[in-house]
PyMOL Python script that loads the backbone (N, CA, C, O; Angstrom):
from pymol import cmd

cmd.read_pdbstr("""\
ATOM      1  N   UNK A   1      31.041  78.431  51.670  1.00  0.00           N
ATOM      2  CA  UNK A   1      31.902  77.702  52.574  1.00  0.00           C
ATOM      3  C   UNK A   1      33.297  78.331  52.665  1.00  0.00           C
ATOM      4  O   UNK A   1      33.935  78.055  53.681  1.00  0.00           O
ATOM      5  N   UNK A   2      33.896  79.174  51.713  1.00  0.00           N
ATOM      6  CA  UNK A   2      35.182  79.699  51.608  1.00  0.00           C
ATOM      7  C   UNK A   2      35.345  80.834  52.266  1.00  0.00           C
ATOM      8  O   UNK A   2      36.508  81.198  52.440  1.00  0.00           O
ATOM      9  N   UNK A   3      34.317  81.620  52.759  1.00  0.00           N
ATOM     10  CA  UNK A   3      33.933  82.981  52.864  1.00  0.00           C
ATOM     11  C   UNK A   3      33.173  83.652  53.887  1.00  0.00           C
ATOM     12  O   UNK A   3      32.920  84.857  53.901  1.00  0.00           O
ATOM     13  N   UNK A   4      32.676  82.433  55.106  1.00  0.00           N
ATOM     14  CA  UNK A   4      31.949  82.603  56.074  1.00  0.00           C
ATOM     15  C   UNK A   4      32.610  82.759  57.187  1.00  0.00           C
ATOM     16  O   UNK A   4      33.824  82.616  57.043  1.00  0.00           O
ATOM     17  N   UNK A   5      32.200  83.041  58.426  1.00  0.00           N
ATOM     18  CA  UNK A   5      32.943  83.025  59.952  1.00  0.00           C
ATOM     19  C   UNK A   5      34.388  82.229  60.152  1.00  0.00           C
ATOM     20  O   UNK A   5      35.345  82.631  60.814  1.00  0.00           O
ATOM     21  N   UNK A   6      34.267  80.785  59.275  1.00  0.00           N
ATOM     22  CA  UNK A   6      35.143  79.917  59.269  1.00  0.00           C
ATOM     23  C   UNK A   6      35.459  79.493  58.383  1.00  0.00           C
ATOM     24  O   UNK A   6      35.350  78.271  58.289  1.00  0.00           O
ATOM     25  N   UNK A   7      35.959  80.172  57.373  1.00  0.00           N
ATOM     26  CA  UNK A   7      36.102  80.146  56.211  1.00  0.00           C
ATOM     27  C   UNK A   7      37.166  78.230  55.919  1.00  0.00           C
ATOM     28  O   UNK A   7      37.754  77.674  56.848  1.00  0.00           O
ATOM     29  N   UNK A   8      37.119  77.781  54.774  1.00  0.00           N
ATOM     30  CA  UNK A   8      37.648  76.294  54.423  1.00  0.00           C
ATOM     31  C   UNK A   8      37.942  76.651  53.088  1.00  0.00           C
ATOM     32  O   UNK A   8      37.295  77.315  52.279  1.00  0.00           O
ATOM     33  N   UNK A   9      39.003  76.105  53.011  1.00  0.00           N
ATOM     34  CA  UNK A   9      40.248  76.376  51.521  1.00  0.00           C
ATOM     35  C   UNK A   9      39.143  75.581  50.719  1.00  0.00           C
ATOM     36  O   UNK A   9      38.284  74.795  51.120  1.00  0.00           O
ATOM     37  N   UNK A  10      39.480  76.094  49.320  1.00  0.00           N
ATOM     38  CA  UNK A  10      38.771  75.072  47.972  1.00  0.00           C
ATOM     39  C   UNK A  10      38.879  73.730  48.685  1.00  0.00           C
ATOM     40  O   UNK A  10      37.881  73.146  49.108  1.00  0.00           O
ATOM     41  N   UNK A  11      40.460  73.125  48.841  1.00  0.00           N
ATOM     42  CA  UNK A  11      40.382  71.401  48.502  1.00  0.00           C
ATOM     43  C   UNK A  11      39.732  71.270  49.901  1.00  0.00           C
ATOM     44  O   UNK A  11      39.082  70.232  50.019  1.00  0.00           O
ATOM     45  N   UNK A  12      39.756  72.205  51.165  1.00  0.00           N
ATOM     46  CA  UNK A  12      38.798  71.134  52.172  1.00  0.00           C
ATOM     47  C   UNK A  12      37.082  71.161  51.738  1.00  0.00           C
ATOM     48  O   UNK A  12      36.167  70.435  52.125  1.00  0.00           O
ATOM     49  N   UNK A  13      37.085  72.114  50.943  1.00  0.00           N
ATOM     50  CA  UNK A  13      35.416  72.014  50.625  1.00  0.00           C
ATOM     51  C   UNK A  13      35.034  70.841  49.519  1.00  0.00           C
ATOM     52  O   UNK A  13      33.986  70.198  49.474  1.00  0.00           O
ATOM     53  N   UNK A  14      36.329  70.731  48.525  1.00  0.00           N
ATOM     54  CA  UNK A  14      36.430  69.688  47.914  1.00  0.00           C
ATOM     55  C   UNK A  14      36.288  68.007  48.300  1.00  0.00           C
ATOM     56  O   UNK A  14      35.629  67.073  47.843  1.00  0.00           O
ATOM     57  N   UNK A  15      37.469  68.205  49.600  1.00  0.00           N
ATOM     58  CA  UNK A  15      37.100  66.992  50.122  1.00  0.00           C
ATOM     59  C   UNK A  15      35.654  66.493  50.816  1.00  0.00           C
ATOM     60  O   UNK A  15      35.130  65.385  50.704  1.00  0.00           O
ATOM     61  N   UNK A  16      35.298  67.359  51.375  1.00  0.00           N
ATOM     62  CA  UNK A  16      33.820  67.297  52.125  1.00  0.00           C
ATOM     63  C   UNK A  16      32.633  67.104  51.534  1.00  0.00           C
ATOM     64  O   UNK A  16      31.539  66.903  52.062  1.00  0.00           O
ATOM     65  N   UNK A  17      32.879  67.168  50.575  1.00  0.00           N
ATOM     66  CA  UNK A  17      31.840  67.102  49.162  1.00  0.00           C
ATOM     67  C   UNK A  17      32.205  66.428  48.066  1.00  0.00           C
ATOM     68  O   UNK A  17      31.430  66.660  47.138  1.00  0.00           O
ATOM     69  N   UNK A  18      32.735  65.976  47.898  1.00  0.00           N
ATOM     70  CA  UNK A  18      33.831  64.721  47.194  1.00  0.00           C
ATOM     71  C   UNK A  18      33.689  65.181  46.034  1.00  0.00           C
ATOM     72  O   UNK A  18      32.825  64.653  45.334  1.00  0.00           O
ATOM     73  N   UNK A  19      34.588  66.438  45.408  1.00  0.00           N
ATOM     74  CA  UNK A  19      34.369  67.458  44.724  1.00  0.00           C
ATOM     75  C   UNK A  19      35.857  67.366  44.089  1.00  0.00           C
ATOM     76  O   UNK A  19      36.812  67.182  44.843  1.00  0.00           O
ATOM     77  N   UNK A  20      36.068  67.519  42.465  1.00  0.00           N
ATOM     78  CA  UNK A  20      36.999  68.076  42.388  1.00  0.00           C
ATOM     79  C   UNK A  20      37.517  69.062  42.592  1.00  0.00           C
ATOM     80  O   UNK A  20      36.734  70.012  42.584  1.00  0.00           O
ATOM     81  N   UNK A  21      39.083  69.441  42.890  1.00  0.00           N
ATOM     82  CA  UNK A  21      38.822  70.916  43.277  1.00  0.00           C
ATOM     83  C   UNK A  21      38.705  72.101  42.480  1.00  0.00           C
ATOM     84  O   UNK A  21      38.596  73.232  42.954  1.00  0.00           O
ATOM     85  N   UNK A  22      38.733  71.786  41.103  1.00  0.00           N
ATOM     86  CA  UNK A  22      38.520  72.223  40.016  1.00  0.00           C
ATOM     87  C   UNK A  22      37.009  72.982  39.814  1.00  0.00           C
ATOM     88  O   UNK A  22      36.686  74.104  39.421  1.00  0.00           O
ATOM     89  N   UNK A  23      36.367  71.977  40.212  1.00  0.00           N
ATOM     90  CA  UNK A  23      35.057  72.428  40.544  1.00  0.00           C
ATOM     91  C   UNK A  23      34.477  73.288  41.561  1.00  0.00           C
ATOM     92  O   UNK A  23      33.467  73.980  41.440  1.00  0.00           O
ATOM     93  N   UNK A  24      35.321  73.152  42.700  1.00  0.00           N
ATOM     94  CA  UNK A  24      35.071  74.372  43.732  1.00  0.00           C
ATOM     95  C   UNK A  24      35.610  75.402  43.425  1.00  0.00           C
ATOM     96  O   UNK A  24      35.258  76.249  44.246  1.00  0.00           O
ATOM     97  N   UNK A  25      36.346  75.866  42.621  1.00  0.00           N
ATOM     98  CA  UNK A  25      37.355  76.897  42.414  1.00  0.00           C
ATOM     99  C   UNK A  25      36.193  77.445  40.962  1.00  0.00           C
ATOM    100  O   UNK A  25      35.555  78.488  41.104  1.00  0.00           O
ATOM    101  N   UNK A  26      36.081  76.762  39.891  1.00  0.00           N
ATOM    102  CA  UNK A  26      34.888  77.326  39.182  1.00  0.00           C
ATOM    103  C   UNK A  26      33.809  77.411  39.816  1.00  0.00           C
ATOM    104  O   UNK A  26      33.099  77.893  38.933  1.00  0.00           O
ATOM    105  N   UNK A  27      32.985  77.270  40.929  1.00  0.00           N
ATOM    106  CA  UNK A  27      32.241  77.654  41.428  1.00  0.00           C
ATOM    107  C   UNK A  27      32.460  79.424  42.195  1.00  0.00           C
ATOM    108  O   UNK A  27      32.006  80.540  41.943  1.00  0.00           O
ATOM    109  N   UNK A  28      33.195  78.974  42.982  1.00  0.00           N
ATOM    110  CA  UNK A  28      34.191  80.857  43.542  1.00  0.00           C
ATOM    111  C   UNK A  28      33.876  81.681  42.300  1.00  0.00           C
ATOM    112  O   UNK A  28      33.005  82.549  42.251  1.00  0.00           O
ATOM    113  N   UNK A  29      34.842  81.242  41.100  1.00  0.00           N
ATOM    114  CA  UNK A  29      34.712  82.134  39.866  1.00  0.00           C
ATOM    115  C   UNK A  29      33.585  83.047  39.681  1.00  0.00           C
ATOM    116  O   UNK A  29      33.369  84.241  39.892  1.00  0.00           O
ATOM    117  N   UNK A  30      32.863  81.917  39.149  1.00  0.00           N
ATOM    118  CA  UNK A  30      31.572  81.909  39.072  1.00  0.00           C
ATOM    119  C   UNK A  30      30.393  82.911  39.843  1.00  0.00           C
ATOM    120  O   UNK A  30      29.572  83.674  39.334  1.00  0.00           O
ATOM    121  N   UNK A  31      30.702  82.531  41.492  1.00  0.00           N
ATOM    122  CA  UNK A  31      30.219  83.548  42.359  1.00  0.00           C
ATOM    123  C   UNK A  31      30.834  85.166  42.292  1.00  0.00           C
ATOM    124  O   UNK A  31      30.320  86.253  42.556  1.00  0.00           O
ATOM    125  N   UNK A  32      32.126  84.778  41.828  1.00  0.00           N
ATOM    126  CA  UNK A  32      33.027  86.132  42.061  1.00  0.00           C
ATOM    127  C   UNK A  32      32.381  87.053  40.878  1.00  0.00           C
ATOM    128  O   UNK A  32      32.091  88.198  41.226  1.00  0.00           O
ATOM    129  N   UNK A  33      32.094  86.655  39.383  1.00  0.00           N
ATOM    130  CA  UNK A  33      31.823  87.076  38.301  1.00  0.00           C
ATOM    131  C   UNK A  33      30.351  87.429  38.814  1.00  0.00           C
ATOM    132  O   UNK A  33      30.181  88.648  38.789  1.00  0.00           O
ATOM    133  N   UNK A  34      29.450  86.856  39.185  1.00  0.00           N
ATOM    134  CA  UNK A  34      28.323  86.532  39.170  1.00  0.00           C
ATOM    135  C   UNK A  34      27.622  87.298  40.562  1.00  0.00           C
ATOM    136  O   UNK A  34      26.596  86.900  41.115  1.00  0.00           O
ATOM    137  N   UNK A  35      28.246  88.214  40.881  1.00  0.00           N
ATOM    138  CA  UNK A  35      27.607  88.721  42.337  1.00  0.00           C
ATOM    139  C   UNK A  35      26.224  89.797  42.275  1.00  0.00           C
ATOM    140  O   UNK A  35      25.399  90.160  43.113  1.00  0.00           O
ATOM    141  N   UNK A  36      26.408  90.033  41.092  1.00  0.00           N
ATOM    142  CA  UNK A  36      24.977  90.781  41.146  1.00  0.00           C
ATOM    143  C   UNK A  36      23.716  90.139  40.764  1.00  0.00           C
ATOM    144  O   UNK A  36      22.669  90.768  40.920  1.00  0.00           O
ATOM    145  N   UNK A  37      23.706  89.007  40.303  1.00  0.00           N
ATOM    146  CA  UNK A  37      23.233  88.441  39.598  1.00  0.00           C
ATOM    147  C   UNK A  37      22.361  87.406  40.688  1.00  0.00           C
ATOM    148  O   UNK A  37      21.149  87.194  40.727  1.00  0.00           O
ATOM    149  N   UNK A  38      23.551  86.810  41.619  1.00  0.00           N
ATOM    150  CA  UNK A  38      23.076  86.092  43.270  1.00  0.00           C
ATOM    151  C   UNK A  38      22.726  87.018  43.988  1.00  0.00           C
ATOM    152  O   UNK A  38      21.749  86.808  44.707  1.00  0.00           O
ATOM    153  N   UNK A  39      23.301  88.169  44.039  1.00  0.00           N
ATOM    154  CA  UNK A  39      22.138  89.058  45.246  1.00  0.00           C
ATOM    155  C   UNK A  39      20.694  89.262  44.958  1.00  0.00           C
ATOM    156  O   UNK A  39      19.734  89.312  45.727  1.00  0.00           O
ATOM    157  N   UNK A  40      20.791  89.396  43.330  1.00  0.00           N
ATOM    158  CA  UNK A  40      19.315  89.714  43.197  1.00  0.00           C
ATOM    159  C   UNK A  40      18.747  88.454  43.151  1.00  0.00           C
ATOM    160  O   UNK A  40      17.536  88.659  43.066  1.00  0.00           O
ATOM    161  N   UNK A  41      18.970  87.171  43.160  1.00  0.00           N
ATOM    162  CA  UNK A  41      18.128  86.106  43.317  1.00  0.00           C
ATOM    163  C   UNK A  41      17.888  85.493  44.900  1.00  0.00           C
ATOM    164  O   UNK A  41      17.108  84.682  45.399  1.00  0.00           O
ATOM    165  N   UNK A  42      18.986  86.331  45.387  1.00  0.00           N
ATOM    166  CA  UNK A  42      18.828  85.895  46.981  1.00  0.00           C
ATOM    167  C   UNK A  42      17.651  86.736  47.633  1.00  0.00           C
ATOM    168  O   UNK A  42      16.843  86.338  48.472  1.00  0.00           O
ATOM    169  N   UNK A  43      17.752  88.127  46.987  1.00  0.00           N
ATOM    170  CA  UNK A  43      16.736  89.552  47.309  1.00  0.00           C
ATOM    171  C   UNK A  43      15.450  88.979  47.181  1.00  0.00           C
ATOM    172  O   UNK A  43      14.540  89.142  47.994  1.00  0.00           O
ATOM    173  N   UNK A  44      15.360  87.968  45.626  1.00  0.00           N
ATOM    174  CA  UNK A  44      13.881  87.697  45.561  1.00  0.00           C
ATOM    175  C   UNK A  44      13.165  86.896  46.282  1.00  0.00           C
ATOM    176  O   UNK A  44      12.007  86.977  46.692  1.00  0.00           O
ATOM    177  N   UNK A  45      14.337  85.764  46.445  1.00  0.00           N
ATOM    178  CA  UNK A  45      13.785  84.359  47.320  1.00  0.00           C
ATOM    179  C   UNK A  45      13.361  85.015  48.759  1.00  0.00           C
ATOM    180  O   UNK A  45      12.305  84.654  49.278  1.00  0.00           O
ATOM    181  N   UNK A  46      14.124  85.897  49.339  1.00  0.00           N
ATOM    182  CA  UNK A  46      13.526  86.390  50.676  1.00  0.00           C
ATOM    183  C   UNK A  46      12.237  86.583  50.812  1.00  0.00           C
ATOM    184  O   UNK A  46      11.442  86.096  51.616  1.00  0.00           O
ATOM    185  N   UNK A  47      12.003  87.842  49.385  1.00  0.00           N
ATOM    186  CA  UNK A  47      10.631  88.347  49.502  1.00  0.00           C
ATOM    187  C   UNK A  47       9.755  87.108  48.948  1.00  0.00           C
ATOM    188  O   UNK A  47       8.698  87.652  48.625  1.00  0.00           O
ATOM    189  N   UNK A  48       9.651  85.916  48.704  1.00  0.00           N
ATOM    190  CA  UNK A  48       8.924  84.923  48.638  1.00  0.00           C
ATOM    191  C   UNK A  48       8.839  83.937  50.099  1.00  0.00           C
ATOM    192  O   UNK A  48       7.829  83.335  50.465  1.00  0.00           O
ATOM    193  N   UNK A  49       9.922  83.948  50.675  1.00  0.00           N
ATOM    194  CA  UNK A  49       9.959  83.450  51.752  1.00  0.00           C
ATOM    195  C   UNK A  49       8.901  84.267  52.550  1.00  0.00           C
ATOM    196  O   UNK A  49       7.963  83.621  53.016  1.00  0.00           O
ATOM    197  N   UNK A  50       8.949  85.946  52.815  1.00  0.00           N
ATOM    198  CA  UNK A  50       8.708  86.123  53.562  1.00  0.00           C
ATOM    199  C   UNK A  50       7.037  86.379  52.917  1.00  0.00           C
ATOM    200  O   UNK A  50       5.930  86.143  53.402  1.00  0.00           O
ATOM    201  N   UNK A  51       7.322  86.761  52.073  1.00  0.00           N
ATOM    202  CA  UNK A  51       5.482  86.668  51.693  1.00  0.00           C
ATOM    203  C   UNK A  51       4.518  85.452  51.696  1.00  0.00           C
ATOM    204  O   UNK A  51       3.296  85.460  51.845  1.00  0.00           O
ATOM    205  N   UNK A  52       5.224  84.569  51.528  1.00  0.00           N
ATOM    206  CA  UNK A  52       4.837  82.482  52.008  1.00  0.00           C
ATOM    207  C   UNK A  52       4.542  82.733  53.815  1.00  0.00           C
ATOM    208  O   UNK A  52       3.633  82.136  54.393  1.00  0.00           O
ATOM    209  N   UNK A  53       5.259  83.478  54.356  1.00  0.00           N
ATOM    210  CA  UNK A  53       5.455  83.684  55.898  1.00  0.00           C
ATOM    211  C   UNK A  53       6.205  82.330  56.254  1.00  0.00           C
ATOM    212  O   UNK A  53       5.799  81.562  57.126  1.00  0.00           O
ATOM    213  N   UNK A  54       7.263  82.134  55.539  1.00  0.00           N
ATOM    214  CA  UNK A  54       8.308  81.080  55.711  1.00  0.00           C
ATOM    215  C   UNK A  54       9.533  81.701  57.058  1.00  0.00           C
ATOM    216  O   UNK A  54      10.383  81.075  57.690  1.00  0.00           O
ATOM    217  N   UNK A  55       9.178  83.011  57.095  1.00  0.00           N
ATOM    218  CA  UNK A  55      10.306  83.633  57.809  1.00  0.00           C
ATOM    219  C   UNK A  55       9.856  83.802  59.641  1.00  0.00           C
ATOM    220  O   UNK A  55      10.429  84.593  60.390  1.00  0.00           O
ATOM    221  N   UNK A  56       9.056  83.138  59.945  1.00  0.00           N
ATOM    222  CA  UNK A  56       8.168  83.065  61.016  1.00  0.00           C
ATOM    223  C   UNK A  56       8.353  81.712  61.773  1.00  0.00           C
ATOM    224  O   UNK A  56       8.606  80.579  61.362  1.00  0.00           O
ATOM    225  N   UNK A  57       8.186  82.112  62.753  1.00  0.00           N
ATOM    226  CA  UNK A  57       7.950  80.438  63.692  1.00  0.00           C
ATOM    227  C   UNK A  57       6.208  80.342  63.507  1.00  0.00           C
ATOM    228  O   UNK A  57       5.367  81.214  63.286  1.00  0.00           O
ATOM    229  N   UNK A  58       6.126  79.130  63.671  1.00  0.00           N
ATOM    230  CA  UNK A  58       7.125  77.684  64.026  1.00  0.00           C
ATOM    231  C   UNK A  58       7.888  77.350  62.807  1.00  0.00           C
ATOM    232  O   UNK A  58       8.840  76.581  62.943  1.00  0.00           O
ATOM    233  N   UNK A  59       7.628  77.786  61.707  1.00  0.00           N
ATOM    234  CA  UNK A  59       8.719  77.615  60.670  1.00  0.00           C
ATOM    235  C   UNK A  59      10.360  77.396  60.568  1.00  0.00           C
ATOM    236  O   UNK A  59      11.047  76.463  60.153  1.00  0.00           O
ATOM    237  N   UNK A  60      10.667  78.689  61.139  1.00  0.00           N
ATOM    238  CA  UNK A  60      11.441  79.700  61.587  1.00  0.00           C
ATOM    239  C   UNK A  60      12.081  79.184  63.293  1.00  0.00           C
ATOM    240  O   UNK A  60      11.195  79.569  64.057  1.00  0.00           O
ATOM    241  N   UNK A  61      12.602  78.869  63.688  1.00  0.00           N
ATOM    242  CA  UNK A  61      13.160  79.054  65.154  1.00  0.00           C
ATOM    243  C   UNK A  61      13.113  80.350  65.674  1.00  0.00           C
ATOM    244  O   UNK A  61      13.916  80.970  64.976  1.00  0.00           O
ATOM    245  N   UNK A  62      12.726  80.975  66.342  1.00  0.00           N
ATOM    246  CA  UNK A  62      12.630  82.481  67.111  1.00  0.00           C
ATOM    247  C   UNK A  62      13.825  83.018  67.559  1.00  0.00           C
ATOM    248  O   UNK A  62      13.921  83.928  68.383  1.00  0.00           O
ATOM    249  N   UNK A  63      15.042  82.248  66.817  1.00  0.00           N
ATOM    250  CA  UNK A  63      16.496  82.990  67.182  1.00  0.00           C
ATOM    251  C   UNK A  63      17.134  82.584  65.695  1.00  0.00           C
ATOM    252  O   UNK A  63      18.299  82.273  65.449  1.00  0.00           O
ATOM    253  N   UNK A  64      16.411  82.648  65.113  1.00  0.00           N
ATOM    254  CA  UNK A  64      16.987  82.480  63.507  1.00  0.00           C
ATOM    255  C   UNK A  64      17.166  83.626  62.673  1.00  0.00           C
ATOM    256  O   UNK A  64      16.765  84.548  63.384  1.00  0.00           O
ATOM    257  N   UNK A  65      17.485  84.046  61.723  1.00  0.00           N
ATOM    258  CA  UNK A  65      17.181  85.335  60.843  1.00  0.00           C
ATOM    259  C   UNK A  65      17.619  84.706  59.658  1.00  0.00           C
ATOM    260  O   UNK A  65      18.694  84.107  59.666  1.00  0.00           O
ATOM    261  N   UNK A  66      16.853  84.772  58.535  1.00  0.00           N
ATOM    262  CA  UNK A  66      17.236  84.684  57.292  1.00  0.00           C
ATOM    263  C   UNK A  66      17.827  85.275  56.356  1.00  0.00           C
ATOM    264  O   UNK A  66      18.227  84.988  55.228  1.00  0.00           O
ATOM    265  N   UNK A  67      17.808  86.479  57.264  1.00  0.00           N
ATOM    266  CA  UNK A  67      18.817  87.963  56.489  1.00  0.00           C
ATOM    267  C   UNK A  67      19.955  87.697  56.837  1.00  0.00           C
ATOM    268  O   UNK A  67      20.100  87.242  57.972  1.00  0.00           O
ATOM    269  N   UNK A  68      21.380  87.937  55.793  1.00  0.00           N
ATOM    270  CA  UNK A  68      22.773  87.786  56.307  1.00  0.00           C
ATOM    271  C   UNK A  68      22.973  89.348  56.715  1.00  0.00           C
ATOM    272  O   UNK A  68      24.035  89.725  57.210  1.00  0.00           O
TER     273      UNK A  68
END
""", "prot")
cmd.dss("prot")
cmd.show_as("cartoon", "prot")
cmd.util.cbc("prot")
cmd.orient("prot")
């Protein structure tokens, strides 16, 4: 949520999620420390998605992509 097209400060992600902001900010950390660690679990879930054929319509919308 901090980091996308439209990116939203910690406390608005905080508020939206009724989050301390303490907790969104150790989450960032977390991601920031932790980036190799989420790519390779994002890498795997794909190839399960796409081997399930989760990545397909009608599943799938035909203007979707699951790849960032």
């Amino acid at each position: 949520m901090t980091v996308n097209a439209e990116p939203r400060t910690p406390e608005e992600v905080a508020h939206d999620y009724d989050l301390p902001v303490e907790a969104v900010h150790e989450a960032i950390d977390y991601a920031v420390r932790h980036q190799a660690l989420l790519d390779a679990e994002r890498a795997r879930e794909e190839v399960r998605i796409k081997q399930r054929g989760l990545d397909q319509p009608p599943l799938v919308p035909a203007n979707v992509s699951i790849v960032p």
